[in-house]
C-alpha positions in Angstrom: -2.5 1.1 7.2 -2.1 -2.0 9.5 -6.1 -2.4 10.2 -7.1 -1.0 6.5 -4.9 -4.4 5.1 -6.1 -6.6 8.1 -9.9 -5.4 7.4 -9.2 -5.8 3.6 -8.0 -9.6 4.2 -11.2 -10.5 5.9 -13.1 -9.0 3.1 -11.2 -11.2 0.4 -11.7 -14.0 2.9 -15.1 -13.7 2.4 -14.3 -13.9 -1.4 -12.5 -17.0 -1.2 -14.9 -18.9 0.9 -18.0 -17.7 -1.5 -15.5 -18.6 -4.8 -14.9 -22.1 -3.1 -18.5 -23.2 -1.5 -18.6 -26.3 -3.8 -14.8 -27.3 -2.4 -15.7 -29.5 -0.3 -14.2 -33.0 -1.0 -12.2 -34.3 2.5 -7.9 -33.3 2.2 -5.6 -35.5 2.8 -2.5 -34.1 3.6 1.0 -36.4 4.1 4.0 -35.4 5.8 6.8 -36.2 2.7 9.4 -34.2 4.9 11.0 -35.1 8.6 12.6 -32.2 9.7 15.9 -32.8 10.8 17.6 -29.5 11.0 16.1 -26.2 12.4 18.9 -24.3 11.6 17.1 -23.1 7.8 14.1 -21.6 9.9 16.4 -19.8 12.2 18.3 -18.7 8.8 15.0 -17.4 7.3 13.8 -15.5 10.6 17.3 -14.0 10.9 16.5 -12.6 7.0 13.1 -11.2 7.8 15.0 -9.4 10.9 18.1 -8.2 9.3 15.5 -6.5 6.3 13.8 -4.9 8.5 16.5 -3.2 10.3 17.7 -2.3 6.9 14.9 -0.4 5.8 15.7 1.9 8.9 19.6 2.5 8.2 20.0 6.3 7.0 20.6 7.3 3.3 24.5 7.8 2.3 25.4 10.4 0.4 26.6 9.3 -2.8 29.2 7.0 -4.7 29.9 3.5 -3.3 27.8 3.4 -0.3 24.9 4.5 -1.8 25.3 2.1 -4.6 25.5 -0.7 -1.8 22.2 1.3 0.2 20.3 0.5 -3.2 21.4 -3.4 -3.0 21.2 -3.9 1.1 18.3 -6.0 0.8 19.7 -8.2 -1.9 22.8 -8.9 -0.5 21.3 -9.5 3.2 19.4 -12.4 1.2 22.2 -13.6 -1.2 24.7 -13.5 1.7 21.9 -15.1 4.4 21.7 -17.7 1.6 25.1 -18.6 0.8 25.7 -19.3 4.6 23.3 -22.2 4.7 24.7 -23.6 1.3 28.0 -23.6 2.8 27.2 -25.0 6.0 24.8 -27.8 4.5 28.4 -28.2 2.4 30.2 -28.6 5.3 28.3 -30.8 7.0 28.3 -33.1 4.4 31.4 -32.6 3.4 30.4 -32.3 -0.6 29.3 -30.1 -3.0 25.3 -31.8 -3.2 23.8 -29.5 -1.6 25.3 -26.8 -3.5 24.4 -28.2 -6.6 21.0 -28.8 -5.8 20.5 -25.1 -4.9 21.5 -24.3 -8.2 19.5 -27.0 -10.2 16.4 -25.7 -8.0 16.4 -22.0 -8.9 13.8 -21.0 -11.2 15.7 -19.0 -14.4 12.3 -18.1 -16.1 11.1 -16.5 -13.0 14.3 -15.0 -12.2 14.7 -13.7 -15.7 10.8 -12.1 -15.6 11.9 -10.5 -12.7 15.1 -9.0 -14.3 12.5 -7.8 -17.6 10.3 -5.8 -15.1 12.3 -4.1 -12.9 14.6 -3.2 -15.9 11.0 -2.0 -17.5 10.0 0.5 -14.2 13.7 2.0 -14.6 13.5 3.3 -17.8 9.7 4.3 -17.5 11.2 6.2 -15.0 14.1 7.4 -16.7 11.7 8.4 -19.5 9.6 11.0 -17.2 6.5 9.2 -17.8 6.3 8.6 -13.7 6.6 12.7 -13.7 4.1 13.2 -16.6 1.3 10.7 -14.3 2.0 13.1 -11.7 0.7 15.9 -13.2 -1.9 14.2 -14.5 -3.2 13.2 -11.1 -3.0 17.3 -10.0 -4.5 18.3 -13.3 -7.5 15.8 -12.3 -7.9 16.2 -9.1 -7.2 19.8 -8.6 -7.0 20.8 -4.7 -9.8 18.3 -3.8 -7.7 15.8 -1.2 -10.8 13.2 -1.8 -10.6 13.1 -5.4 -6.6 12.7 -5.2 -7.0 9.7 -2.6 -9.4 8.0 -5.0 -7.5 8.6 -8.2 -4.1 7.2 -6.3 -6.3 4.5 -4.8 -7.9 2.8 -8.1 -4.8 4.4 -10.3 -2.3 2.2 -8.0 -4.2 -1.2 -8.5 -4.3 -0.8 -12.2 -0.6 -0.3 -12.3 0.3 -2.7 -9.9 -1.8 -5.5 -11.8 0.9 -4.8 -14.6 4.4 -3.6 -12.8 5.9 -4.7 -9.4 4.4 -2.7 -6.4 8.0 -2.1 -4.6 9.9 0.6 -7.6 6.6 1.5 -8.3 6.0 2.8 -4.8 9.5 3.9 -4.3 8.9 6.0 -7.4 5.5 7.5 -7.0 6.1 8.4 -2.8 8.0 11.5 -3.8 5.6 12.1 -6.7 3.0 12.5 -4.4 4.8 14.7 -1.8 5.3 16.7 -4.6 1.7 16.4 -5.9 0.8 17.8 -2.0 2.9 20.6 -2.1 0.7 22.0 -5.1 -2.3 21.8 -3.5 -4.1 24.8 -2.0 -2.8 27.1 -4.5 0.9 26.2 -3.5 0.1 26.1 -0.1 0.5 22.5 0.4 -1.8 19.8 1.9 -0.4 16.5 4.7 0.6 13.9 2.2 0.5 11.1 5.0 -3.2 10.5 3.8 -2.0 9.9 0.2 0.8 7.9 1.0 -1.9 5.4 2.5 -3.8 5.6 -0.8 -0.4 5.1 -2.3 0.0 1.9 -0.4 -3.4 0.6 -0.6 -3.5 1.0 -4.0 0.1 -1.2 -5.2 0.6 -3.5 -2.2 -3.7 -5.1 -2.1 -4.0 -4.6 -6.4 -1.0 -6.5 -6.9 -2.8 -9.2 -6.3 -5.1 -8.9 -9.7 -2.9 -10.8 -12.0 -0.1 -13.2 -12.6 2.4 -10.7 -12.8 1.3 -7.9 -10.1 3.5 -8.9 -7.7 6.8 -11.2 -7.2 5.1 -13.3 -5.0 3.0 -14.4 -7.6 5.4 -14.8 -10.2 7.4 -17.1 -8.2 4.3 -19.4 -6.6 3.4 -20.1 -10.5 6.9 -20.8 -11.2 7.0 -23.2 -8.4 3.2 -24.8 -9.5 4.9 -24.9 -12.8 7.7 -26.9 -11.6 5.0 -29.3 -10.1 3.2 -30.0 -13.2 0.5 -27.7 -12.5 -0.4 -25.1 -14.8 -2.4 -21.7 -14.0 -4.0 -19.8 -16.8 -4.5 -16.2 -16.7 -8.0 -16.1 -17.3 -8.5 -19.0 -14.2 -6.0 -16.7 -12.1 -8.3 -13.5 -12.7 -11.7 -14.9 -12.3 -10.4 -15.3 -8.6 -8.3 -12.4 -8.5 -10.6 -9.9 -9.5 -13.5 -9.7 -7.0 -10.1 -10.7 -4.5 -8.5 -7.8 -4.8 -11.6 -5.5 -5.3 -13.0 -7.0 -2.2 -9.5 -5.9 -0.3 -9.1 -2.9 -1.6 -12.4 -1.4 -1.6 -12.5 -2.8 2.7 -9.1 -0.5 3.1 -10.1 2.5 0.8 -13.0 3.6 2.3 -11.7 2.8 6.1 -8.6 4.8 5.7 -10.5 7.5 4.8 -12.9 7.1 7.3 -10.0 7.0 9.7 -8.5 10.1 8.2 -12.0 11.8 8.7 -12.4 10.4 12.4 -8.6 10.7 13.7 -7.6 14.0 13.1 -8.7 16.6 14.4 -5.7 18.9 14.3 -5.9 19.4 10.3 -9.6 19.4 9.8 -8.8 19.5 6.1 -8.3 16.1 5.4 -11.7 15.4 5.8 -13.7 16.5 3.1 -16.9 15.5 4.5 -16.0 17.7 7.6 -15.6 20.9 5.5 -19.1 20.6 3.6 -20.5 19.9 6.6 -19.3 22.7 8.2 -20.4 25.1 4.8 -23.8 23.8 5.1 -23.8 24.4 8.8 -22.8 28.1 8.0 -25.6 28.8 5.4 -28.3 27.1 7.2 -27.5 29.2 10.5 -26.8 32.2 8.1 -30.3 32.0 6.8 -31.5 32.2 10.5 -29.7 34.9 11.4 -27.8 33.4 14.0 -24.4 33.5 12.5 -22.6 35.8 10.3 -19.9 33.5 8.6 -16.7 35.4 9.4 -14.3 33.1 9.9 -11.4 34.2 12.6 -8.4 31.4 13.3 -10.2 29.0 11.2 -13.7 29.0 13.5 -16.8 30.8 12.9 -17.5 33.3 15.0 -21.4 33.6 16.6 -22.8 36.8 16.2 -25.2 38.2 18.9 -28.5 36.0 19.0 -31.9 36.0 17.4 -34.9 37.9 19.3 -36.2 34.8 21.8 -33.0 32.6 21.2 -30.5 31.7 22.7 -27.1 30.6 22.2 -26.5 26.9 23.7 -23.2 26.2 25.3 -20.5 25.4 22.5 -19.0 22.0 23.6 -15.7 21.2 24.6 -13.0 24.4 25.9 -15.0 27.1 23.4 -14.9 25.2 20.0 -18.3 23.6 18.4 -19.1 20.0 17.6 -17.5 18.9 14.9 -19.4 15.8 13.5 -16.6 14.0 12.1 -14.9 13.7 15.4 
């Protein structure tokens, strides 16, 4: 998913440069800060690092520890936090710096924050999560290209409206679930629909105001500034932003899907009609009989004044979508 979000930020570059052709008044920028201390960088690295090894640590059980697995990435921040107000406290030997931190946290933003994630739990706890997932099945059926598109486009209209991160966490066993009903119980891969998944919430929560924390707190901060952002300002950029991004990853993760595996030629739907309308032109020919045997199709003898060509590779045929 790496290249589909790198190739959908060149995409909404593209955007942004088109939206803001008349920009182009000279910037002058002035340095209001003299950094004194690198100790807050090292502090903020030293976050990023400690969350990431977080999200590897293994699932407890149950009771206390799996109350504080749920909070590890909140208290890693709080705690990371409350180190550099104590040593700024130290250092100057008062409580400014302390009070500053408190005068400079944004309640509104917090308290939005606190609303929507309060707001995913009980959807959640009300089984409408449960009732979209068999809603996706019931319109997709066992067709993995009509799944991927439906968690694609369904993902960035939800995450214009809810945070991306419980809505994720919610929906990846959704659509596990979703692949094991595939194939008349069969099951299908679900990595392919995870990437939809993640497509889907992390580019389209970029479409509005409230999609994503991020974007809740930069207008909180503009706020604080005197600058206000309108919703209708923030969408005519957003809109052909996010479309431009998320369009750019859809269509190469599938690609990708189509090109890169070969070992489970069933997540490529192209490959499969291919294949059909290989077997009924050939059919009509008389050149194969479409009996399938360990999931190939088997050449019968050859047409009076043909002959069979060599099948490439170690006996298998050319499959186009490799």
């Amino acid at each position: 998913i790496f290249f589909g979000v790198e190739l959908g930020a060149l995409a909404s570059l593209g955007v942004l440069l088109f939206t803001f052709r008349h920009e182009t008044q000279p910037i002058s920028a002035t340095v209001e800060t003299e950094v004194t201390d690198t100790v807050p960088s090292a502090l903020m690295l030293l976050t990023v690092g400690l969350l990431i090894a977080a999200s590897f640590l293994p699932q407890p059980a149950g009771g206390l520890p799996l109350a504080l697995y749920g909070l590890r990435s909140g208290l890693i921040c709080a705690g990371v936090c409350l180190f550099g107000i104590l040593r700024a406290c130290l250092r100057r030997r008062s409580f400014a710096p302390f009070r500053l931190a408190a005068r400079e946290l944004d309640c509104d933003t917090l308290l939005l924050l606190f609303g929507l994630f309060i707001l995913i739990e009980g959807i959640r706890k009300a089984g409408v999560i449960d009732a979209a997932a068999q809603l996706f099945y019931t319109l997709s059926g066992d067709d993995p290209f009509r799944l991927y598109t439906l968690l694609v486009f369904v993902s960035v209209g939800l995450s214009a409206f809810i945070d991306n991160i419980p809505y994720v966490a919610t929906m990846l066993p959704v659509v596990q679930g979703i692949a094991g009903l595939m194939n008349g119980g069969a099951g299908f891969p679900p990595e392919l629909f995870y990437f939809g998944l993640l497509t889907g919430a992390t580019l389209g929560g970029n479409l509005t105001p409230i999609g994503a924390s991020a974007n809740i707190a930069a207008i909180g901060i503009l706020r604080k500034q005197g600058e206000q952002v309108r919703t209708r300002d923030f969408l005519r950029i957003g809109i052909p932003f996010t479309l431009a991004a998320v369009l750019t990853g859809y269509v190469y993760l599938w690609l990708a899907a189509c090109k890169f595996d070969p070992a489970e030629p069933k997540a490529c739907v192209p490959k499969q009609k291919q294949k059909t309308r290989r077997v009924q032109r050939h059919s009509a020919f008389l050149l194969f009989i479409p009996t399938r045997s360990a999931g190939r199709i088997l050449p019968a003898a050859p047409a009076p004044g043909r002959e069979f060509s060599r099948p490439h590779g170690r006996g298998r045929s050319r499959d186009p979508c490799r």
